[in-house]
C-alpha positions as YAML, in Angstrom:
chain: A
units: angstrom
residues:
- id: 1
  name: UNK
  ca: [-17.21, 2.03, -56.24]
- id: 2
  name: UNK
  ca: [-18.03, 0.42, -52.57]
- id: 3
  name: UNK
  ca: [-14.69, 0.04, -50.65]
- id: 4
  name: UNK
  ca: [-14.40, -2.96, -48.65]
- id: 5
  name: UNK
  ca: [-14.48, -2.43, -45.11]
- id: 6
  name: UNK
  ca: [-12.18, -4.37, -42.73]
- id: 7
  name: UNK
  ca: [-13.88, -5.94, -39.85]
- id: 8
  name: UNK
  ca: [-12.72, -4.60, -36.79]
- id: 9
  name: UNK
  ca: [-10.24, -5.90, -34.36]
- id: 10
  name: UNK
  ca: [-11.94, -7.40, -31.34]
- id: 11
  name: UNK
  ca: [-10.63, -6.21, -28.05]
- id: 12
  name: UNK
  ca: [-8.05, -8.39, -25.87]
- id: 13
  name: UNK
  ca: [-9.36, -10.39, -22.59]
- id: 14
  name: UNK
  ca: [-7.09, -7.93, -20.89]
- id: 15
  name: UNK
  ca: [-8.65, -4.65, -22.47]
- id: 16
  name: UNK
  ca: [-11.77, -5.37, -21.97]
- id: 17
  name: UNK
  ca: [-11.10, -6.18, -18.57]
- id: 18
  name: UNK
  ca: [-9.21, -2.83, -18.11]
- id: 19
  name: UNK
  ca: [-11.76, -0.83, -19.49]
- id: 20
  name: UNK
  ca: [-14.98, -2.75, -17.44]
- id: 21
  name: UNK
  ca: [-15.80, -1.47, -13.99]
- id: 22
  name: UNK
  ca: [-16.14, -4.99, -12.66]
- id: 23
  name: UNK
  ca: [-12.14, -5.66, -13.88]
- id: 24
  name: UNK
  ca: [-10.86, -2.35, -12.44]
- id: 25
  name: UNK
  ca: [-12.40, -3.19, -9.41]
- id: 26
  name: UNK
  ca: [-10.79, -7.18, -9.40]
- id: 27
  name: UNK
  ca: [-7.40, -5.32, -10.41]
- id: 28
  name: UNK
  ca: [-7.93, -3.17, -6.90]
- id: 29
  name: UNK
  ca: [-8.24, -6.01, -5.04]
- id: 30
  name: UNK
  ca: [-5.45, -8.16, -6.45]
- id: 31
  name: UNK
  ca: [-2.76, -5.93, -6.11]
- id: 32
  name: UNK
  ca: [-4.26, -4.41, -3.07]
- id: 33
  name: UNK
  ca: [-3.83, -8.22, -1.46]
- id: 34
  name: UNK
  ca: [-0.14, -7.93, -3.08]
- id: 35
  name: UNK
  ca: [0.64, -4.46, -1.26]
- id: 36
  name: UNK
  ca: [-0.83, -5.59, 1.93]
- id: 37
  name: UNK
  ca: [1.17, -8.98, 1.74]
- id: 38
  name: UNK
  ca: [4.47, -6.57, 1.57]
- id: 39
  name: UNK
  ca: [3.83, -4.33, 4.72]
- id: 40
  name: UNK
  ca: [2.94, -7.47, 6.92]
- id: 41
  name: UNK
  ca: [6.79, -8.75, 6.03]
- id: 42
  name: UNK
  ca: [7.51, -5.17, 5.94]
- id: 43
  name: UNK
  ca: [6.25, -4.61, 9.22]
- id: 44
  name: UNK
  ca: [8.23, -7.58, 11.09]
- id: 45
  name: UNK
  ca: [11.06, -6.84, 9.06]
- id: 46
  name: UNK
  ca: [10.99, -3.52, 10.93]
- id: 47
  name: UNK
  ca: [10.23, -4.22, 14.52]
- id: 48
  name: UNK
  ca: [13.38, -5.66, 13.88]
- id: 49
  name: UNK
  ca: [14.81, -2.68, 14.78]
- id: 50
  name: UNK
  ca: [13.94, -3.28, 18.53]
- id: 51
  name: UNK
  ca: [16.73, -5.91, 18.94]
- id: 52
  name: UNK
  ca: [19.72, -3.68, 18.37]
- id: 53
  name: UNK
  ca: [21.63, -1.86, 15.17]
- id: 54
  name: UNK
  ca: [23.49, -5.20, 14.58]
- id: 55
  name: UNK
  ca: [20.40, -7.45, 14.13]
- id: 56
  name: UNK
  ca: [18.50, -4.45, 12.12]
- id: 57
  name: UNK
  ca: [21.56, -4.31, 9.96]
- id: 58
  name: UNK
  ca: [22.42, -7.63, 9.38]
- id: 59
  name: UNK
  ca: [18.32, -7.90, 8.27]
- id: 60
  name: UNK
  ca: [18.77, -5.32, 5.82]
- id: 61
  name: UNK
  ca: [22.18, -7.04, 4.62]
- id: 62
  name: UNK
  ca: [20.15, -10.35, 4.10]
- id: 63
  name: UNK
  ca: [17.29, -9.14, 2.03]
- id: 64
  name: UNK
  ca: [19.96, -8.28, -0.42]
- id: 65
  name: UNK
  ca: [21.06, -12.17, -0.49]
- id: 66
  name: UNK
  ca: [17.79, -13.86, -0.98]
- id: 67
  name: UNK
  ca: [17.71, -16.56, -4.05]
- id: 68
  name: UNK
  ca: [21.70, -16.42, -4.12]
- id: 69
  name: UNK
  ca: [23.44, -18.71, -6.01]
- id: 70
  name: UNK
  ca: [20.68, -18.59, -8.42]
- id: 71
  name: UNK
  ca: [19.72, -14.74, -8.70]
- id: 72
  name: UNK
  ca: [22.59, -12.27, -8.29]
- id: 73
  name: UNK
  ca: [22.89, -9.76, -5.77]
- id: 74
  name: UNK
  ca: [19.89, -7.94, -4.75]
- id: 75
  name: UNK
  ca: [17.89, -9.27, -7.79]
- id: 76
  name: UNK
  ca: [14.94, -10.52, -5.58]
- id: 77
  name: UNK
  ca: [14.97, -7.23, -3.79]
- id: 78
  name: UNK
  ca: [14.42, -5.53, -7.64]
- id: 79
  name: UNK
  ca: [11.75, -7.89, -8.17]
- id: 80
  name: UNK
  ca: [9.78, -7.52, -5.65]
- id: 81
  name: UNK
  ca: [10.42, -3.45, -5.99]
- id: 82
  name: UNK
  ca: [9.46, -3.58, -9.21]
- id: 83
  name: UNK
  ca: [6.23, -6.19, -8.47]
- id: 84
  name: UNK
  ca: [5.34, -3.72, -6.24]
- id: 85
  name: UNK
  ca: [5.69, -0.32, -8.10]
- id: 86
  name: UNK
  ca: [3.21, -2.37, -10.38]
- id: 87
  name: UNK
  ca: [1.12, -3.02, -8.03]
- id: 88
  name: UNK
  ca: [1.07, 0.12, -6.59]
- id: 89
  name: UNK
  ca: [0.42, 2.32, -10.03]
- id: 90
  name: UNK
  ca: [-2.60, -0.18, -11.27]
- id: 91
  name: UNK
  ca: [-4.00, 0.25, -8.01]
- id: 92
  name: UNK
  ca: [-3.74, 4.29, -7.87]
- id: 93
  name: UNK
  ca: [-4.96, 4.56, -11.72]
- id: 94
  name: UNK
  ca: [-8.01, 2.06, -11.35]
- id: 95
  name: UNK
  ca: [-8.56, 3.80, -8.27]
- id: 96
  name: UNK
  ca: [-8.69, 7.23, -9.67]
- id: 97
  name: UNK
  ca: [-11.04, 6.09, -12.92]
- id: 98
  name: UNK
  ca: [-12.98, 4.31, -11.00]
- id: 99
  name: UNK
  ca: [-13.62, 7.46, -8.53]
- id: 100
  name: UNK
  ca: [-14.03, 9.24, -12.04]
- id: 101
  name: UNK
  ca: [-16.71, 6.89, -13.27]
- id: 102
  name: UNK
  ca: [-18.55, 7.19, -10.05]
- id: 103
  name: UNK
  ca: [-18.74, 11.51, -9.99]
- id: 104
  name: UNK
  ca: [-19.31, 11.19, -13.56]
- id: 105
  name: UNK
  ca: [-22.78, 8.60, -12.92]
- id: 106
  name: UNK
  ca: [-23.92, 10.65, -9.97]
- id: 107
  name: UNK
  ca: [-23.58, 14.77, -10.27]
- id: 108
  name: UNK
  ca: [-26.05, 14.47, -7.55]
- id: 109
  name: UNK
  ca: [-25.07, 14.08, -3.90]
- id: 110
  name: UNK
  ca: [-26.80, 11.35, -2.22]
- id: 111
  name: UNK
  ca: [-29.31, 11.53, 0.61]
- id: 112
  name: UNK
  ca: [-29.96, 9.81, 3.63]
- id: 113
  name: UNK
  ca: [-27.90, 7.93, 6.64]
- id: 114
  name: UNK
  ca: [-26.46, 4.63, 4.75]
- id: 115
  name: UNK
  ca: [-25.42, 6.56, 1.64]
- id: 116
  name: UNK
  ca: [-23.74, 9.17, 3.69]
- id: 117
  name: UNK
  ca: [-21.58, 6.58, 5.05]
- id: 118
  name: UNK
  ca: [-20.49, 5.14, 2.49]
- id: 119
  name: UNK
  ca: [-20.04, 8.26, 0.82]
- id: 120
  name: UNK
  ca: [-17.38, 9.00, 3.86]
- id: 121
  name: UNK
  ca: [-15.74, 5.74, 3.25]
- id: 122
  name: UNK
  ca: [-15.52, 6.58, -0.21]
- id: 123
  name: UNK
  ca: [-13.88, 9.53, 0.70]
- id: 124
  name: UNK
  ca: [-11.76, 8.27, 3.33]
- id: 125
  name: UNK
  ca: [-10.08, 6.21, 0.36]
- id: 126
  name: UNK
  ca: [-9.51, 8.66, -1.95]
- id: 127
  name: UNK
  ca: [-7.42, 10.84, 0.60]
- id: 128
  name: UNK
  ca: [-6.07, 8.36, 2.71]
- id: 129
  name: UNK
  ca: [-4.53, 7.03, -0.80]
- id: 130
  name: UNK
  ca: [-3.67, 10.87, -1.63]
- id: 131
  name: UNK
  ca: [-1.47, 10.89, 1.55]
- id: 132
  name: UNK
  ca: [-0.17, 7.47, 1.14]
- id: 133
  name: UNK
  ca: [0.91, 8.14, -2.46]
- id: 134
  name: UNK
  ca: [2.81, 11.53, -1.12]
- id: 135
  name: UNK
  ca: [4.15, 9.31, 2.11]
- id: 136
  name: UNK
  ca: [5.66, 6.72, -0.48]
- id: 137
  name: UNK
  ca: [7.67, 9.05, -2.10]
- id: 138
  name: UNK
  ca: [8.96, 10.58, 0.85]
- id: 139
  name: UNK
  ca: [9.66, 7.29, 2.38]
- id: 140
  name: UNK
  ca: [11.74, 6.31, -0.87]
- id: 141
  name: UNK
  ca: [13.55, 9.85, -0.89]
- id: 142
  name: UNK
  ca: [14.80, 9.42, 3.10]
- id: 143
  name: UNK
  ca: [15.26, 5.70, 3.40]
- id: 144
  name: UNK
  ca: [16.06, 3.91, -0.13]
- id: 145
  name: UNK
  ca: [18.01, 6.51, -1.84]
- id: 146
  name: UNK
  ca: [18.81, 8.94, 1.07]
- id: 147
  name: UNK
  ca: [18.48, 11.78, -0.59]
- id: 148
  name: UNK
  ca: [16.64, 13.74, 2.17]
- id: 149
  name: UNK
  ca: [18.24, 11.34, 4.62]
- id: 150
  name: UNK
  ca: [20.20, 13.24, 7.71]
- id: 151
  name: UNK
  ca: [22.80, 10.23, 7.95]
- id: 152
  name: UNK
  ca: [22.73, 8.82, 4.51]
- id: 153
  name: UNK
  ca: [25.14, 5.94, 5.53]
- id: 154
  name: UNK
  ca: [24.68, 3.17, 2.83]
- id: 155
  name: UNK
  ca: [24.19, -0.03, 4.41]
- id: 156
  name: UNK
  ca: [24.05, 1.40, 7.96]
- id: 157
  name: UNK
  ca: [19.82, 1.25, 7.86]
- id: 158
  name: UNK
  ca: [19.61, 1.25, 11.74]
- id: 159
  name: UNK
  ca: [21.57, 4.51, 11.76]
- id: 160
  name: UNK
  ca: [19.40, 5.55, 9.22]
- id: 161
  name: UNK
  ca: [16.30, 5.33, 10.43]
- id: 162
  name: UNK
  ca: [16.93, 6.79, 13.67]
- id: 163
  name: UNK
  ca: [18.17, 9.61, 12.03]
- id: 164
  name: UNK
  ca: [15.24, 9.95, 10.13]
- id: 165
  name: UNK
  ca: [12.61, 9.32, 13.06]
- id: 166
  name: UNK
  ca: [14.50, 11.60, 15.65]
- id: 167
  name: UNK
  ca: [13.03, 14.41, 13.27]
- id: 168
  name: UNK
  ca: [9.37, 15.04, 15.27]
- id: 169
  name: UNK
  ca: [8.02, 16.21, 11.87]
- id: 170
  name: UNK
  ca: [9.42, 13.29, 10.01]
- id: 171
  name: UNK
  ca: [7.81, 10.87, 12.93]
- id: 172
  name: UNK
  ca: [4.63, 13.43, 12.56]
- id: 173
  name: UNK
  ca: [4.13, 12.64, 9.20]
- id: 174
  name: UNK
  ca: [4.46, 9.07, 9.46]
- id: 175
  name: UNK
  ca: [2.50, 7.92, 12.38]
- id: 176
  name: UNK
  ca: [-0.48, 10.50, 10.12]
- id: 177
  name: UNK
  ca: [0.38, 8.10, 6.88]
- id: 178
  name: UNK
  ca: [0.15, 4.96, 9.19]
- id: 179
  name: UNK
  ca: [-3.38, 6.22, 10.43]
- id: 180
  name: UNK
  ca: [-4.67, 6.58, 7.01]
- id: 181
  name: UNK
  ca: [-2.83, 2.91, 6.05]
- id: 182
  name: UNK
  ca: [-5.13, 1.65, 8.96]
- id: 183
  name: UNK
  ca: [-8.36, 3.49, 7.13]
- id: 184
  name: UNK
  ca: [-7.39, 2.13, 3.90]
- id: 185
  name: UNK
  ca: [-6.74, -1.22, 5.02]
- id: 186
  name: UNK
  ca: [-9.72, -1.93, 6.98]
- id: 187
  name: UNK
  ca: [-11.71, -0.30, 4.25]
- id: 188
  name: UNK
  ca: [-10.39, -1.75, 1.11]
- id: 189
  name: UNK
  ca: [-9.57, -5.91, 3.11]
- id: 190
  name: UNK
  ca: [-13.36, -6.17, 3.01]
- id: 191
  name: UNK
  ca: [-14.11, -4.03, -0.69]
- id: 192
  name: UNK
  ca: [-11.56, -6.83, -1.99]
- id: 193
  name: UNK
  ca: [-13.40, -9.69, -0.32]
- id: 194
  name: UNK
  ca: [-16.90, -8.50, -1.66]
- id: 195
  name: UNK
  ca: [-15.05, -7.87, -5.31]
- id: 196
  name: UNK
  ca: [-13.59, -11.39, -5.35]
- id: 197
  name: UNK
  ca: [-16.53, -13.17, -4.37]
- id: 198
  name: UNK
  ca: [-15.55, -14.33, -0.91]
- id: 199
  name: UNK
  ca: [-17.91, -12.57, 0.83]
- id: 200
  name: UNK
  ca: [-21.63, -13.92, 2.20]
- id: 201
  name: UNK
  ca: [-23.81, -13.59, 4.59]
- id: 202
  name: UNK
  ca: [-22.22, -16.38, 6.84]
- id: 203
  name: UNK
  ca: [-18.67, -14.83, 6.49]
- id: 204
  name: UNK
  ca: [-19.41, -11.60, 6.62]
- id: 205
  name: UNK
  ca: [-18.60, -10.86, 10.18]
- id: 206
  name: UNK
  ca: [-15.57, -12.78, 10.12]
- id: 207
  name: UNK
  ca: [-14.55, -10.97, 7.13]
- id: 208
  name: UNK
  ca: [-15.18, -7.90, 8.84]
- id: 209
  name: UNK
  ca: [-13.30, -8.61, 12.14]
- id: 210
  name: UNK
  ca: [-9.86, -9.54, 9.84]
- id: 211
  name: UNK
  ca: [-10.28, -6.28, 8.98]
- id: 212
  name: UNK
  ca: [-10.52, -4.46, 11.59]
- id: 213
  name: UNK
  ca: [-7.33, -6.98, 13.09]
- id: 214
  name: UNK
  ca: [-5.22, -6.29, 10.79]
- id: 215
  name: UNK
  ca: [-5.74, -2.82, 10.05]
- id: 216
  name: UNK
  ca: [-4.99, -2.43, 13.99]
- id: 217
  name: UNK
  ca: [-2.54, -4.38, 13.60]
- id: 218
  name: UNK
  ca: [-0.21, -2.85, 11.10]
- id: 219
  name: UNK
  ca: [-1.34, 0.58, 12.58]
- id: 220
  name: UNK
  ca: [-0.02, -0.10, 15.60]
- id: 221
  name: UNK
  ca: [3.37, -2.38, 14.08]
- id: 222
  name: UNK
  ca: [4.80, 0.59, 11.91]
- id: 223
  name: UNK
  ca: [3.84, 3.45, 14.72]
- id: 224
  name: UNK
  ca: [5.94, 1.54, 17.59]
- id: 225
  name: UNK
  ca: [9.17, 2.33, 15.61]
- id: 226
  name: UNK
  ca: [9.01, 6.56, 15.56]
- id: 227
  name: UNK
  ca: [7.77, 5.79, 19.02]
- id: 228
  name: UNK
  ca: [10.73, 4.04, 19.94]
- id: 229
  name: UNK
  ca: [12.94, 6.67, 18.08]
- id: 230
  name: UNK
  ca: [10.95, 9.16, 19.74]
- id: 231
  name: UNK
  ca: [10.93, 8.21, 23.18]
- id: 232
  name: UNK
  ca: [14.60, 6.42, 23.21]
- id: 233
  name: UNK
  ca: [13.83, 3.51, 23.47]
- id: 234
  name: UNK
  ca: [15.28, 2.93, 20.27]
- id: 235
  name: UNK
  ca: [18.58, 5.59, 20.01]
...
């Protein structure tokens, strides 16, 4: 006696999108345009600290506020932590299969001048997102929860910081992440314009010298503050 097969399930729009190397690559770029839309707030938020521990504080206090009445406190700054975690884990683990995909199609090293560089941007990514991933968690540990924090004053983030910064290995560590940041940005700003389609032949060297900006530019934003720490200007 035959037994009936069941046709089989077709795959969701989002599976299939998942598990194609054209979608990991668009989910890359979207949530790379997400993280990089959080560290240029991030960024001003934090040369905030120039103006004084009142100012820096009273910033910090404020995030906490934003949408009251109609979210409670510090339920926009959950949101966008949890948006961002998000963001941040799709990115790593498309990041990481794609890398897989691409040892996996070529065992073989390539040859000659233009594959050679973008086999070192290739691997520019992968570490500078190795050391950004390790830099995240530190950052969380010493300035969100305070766990490895020196001060560990809650709601006194000026104090905080400077605590944190006046440690040379701490600033060290930082200023290396904020290189890499700089690497990855100007790297992965134009893979995400290619990926989405923006890209041509007529844009191109715009495209390219956004890059460039803004990767200087956010290098150079987050370094000033363990400068400032550093050097006393901020104390």
């Amino acid at each position: 006696m035959a037994l009936a097969t069941r046709a089989a399930k077709p795959p969701s729009l989002i599976g299939s999108v998942w598990r194609s190397t054209v979608g990991k690559k668009a989910v890359m770029a979207v949530t790379g345009l997400i993280m990089l839309a959080y560290l240029v707030a991030h960024m001003l938020g934090n040369l905030k600290v120039f103006f004084g521990a009142g100012e820096f504080n009273h910033y910090a206090a404020w995030i906490r506020t934003i949408g009251e009445p109609f979210l409670h406190h510090e339920w926009f700054l959950w949101l966008a932590r949890v948006t961002l975690s998000a963001a941040v884990v799709l990115h790593g683990v498309a990041a990481y299969q794609l890398s897989r995909r691409d040892l996996a199609a070529r065992p073989v090293k390539y040859r000659g001048r233009g594959r050679g560089r973008a086999s070192y941007a290739t691997r520019t990514m992968r570490w500078g997102g190795v050391i950004l991933g390790l830099f995240i968690v530190w950052h969380i540990l010493d300035l969100t929860t305070l766990t490895v924090n020196p001060n560990a004053q809650e709601g006194r983030t000026y104090e905080n910081l400077v605590a944190s910064f006046d440690r040379w290995y701490v600033s060290a560590f930082y200023i290396a992440a904020m290189l890499a940041l700089g690497l990855h940005i100007r790297h992965g700003f134009w893979s995400a314009a290619q990926t989405l389609g923006v890209g041509s032949p007529r844009r191109d060297r715009l495209l390219k010298a956004l890059a460039n900006g803004l990767a200087a530019l956010l290098t150079c934003g987050f370094i000033v503050v363990p400068v400032g720490v550093l050097t006393g200007v901020v104390s």
